[in-house]
N, C-alpha and C positions, 0 to 999 in steps of 0.2 A: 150043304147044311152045316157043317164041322167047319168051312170057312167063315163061314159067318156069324158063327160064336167065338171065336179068333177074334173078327174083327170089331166087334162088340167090347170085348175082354179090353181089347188094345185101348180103344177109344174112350174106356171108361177110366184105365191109369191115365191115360194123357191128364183127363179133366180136373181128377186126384191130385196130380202131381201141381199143376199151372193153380189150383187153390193154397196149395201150400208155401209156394213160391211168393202167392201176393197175399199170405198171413206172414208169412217170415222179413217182408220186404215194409208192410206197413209197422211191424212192429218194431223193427231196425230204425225206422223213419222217426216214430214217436221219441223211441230211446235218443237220439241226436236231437231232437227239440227239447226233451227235460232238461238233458245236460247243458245246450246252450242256455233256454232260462235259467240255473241254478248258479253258471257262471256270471252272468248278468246282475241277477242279483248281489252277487258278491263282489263285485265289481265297486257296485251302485254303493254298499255299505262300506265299502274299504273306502272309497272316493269322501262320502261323507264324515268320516272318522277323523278326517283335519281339520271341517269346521269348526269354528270356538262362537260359542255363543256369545252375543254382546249384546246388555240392556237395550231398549230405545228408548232415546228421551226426547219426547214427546214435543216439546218446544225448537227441537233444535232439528227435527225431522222439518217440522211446517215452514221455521227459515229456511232448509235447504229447497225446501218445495217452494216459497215463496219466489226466492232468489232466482231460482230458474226459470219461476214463469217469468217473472218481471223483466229477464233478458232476451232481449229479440233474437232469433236466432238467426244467423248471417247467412243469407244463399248465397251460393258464388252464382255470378252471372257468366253464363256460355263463352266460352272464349272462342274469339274466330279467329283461325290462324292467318299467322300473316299482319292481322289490324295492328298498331301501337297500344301500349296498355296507356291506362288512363294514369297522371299523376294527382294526387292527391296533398296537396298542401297542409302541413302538422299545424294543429289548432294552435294560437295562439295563447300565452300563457296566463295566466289567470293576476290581474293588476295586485299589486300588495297593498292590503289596506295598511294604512298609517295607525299606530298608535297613539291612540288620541291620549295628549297629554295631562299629565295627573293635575287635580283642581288645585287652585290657590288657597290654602285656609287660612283666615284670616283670625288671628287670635284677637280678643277684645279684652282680654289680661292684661296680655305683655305691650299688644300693642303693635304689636309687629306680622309681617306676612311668611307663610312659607309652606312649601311644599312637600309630602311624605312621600318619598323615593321608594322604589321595590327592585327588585334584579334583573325584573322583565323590564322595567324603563331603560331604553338607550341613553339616557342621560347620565344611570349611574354608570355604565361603563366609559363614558365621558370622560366622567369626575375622577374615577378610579386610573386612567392613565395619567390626568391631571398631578396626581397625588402621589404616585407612585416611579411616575418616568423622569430621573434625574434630566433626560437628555429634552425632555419634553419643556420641563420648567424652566430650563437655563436658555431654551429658544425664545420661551414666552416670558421669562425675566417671572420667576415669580418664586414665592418662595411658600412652606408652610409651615404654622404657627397653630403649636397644639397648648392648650390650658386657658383658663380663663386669664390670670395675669400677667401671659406674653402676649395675649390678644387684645386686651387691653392698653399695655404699653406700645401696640405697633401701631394703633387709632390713636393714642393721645400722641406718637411721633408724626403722624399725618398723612401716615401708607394706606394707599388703597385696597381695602378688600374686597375681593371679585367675590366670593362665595364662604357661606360658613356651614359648619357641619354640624350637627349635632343628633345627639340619641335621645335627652330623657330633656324634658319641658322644664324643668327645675333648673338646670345647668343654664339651659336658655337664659334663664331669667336674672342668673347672675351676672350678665354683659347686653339685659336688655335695653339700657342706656343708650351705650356706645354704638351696639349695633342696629340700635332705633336711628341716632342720626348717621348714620354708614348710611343705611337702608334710602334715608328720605334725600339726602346731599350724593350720592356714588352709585345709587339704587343696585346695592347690595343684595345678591339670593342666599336666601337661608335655606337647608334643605335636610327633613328631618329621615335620617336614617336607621336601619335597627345598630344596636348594638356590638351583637358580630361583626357586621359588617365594619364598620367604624374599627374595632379591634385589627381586624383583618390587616387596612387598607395602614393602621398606624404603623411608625418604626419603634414606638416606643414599649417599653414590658408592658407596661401602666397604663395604657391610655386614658385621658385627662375625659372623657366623652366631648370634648370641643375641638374642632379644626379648622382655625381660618387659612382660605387661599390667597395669599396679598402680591400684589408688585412688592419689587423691591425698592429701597430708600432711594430716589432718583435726588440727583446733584441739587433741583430747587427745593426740595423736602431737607436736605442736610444741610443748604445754606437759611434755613428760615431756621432749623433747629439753632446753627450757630449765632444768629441775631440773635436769640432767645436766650441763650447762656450770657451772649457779650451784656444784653440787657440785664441781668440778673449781677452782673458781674463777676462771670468765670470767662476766662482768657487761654484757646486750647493754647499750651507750650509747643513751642519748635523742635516737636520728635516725632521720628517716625519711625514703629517700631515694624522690623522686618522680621518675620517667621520664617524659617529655616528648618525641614526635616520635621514637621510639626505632624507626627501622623495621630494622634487622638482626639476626635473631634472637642468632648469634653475639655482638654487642655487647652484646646482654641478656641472656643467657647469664653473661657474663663481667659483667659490673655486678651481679647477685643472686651471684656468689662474692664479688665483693668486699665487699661487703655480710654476707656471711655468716660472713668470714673477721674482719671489725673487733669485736664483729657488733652491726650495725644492731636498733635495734627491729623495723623491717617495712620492708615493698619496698609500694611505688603505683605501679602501670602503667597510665596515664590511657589514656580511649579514643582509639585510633589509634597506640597500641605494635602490635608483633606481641606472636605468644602466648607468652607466657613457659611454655607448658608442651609448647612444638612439639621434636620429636625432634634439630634441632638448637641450641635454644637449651638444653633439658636436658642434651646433653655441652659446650654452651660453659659451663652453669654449675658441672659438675662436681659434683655432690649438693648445690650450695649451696639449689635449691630445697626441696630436702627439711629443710632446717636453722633456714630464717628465714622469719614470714609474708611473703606473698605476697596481696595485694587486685589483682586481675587487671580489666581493662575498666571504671576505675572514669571517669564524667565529671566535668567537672571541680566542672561545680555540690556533687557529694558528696565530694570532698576535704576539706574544714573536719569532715565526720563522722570524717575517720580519725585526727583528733587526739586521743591520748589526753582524757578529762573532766577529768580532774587535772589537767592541762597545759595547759591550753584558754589562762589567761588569762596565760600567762607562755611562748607557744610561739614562735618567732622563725622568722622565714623567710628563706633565702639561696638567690637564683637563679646558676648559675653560667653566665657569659653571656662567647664567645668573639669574636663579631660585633663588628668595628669600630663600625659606624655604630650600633648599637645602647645600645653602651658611651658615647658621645657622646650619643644623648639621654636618656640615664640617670645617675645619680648611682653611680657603680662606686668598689669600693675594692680592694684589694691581695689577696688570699685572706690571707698570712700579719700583715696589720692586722686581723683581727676580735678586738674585745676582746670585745662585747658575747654572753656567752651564754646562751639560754632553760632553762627547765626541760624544754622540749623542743622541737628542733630539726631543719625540712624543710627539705632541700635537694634542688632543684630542678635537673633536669639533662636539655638536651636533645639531638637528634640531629647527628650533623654535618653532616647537608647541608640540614638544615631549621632546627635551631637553638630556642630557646624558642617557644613561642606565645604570640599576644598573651592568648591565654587564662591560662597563668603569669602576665605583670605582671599582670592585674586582679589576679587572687588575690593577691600583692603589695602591691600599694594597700590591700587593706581590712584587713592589719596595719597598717598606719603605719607610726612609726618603726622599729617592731620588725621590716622587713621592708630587706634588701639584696643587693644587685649586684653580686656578686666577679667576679674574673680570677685568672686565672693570668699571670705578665708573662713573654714570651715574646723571640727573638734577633729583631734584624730580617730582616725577610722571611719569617718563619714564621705562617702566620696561628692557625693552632688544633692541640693534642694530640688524638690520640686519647679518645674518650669516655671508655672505661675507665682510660687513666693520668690522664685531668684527675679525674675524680670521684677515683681513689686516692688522690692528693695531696690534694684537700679533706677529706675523710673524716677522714685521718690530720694533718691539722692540727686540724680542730674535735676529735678525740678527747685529740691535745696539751693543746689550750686546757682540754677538760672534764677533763682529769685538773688541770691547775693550778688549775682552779677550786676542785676537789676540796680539793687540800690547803690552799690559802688558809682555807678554811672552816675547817678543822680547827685 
């Protein structure tokens, strides 16, 4: 009996104990699930704590949503190993539409036709190399001609102009004449452009708002000019004045009028002048180039060809030479002592601040006597004139001389 209260006792701690074991074990359990949830969560918050909120704009959502439906989405096709891939030929490129070209307006004022140019027109980048590229002009023989009365003076000399420029309708109208019959006789383009741009493309501070683009004076344009004097009764004299060292265009500008005005046989601008056809030596000449020839870039080796044949063995040569020290190793005379004169007559004329080249005396020496060294005699302390008033004085003395010559014969 005493055993079996024993084993009663025992079996009731067992039960005891195995409840407290699985109170102690589920409550452990719970404690390890709070903690991991509360980690979780903090996790979850820390993670969001770098979001930055940003509006939505409402228009620009529905393009993205658009945009994505509207693109097909690409499935790749199965590849089977082994097979060749397929080549696909790049689309061809889509043709360039031409720009259709700007209309003709026809003005019923002026009379005249012409076109309003823009920067998107390839034509004005045309005109603009036209205008602007020495190397461009001297291929195509052309020259250009800014102001209403050198454009003028190169139509009434008989040069053709390919195109004219202009900005404001009123400038137009002061050469709509001329370039009424250009237009109807050489079917001349007028082409109106803005104002800047005309500025741009000019060499000048000033620009005059007119630009003609002409050929240059071709040999039958300069012999119909000289029937036209000899009709009038002006007889050009047997000179030919050579430039030497001439670098300001303006000063050559102004030496080919003078020249033109006496009027000279022809003009020689040995190489290392500037260009006697640059936008500013053309208004220092005042259309004299249009009037008298012009042998441009010549060296000096082919000077002796620019003497007339007929004249060859009776041509005299006069350097006109300012240089002190130059004058002292030279044999120089008076300008108004020359008795001696040729049946045709170079004079030689060079820069101010360069002066003859030694290249001039040779060509000097291989006349001989027939070859001299004038001055002009000047107040003390003056060293040299201006190019263009020394050569005027010379010119209009040897034209003196050759007119006395004249009647002496007679």
């Amino acid at each position: 009996m005493f055993c079996n209260i024993l084993k009663r006792s025992f079996q009731a701690n067992i039960r005891n104990a195995s409840n407290l074991n699985v109170l102690r074990l589920s409550s452990s359990n719970g404690l390890r699930s709070d903690i991991q949830d509360a980690l979780d969560i903090e996790a979850n918050l820390f993670g969001n704590s770098n979001l930055k909120h940003e509006p939505v704009n409402t228009r620009e959502a529905l393009r993205k949503n658009r945009t994505k439906s509207s693109v097909p989405k690409k499935t790749k096709e199965p590849s089977i190993p082994g097979a060749p891939r397929k080549f696909t030929p790049p689309a061809p490129p889509a043709p360039r539409v031409a720009p259709s070209p700007a209309p003709v307006i026809k003005d019923s004022e002026l009379n005249l036709e012409f076109v309003r140019l823009t920067l998107q027109d390839p034509l004005t980048s045309t005109l603009l190399t036209a205008v602007r590229s020495r190397k461009r002009r001297d291929k195509n023989r052309q020259i250009i001609v800014e102001g209403r009365r050198l454009i003028q003076e190169a139509l009434q000399c008989g040069l053709k102009m390919d195109a004219l420029l202009f900005s404001q309708k009123d400038q137009l109208a002061l050469v709509k004449e001329e370039v009424g019959r250009a237009q109807l006789e050489t079917r001349t383009k007028i082409y109106k452009v803005p104002q800047h741009d005309l500025k741009t493309w000019s060499s000048l501070v000033t620009p005059p708002g007119l630009m003609g683009i002409f050929e240059r004076p071709s040999e039958k344009g300069l012999e119909k000019n000289l029937v036209e004097q000899q009709r009038l009764g002006t007889q050009p004299l047997p000179i030919t004045v050579v430039c030497d060292n001439i670098r300001e265009p303006n000063n050559l500008g102004s030496i080919i009028r003078t020249c033109a005005a006496l009027p000279c046989s022809q003009v020689v601008v040995t190489h290392g002048c500037c260009d006697p056809w640059e936008s500013k030596a053309l208004r220092g000449g005042c259309g004299g180039q249009f009037r008298v020839p012009i042998r441009d870039d010549v060296p000096w080796e082919e000077v002796p060809l620019t003497i007339p044949p007929g004249a060859a063995d009776d041509c005299h040569v006069f350097i006109a030479e300012s240089n002190q020290q130059k004058r002292e190793n030279n044999q120089t005379f008076d300008y108004a002592e020359i008795k001696d004169i040729g049946a045709h007559n170079l004079l030689i004329i060079g820069g101010e601040s360069h002066g003859v080249s030694e290249e001039a005396y040779n060509f000097l020496n291989l006349v001989g006597s027939k070859g001299k060294c004038v001055y002009i005699p000047l107040a003390a302390g003056i060293d040299s004139l201006n190019v263009v008033a020394a050569l005027t004085l010379l010119l209009f003395e040897l034209r003196r001389k050759l007119n006395i010559q004249a009647v002496d014969k007679k």
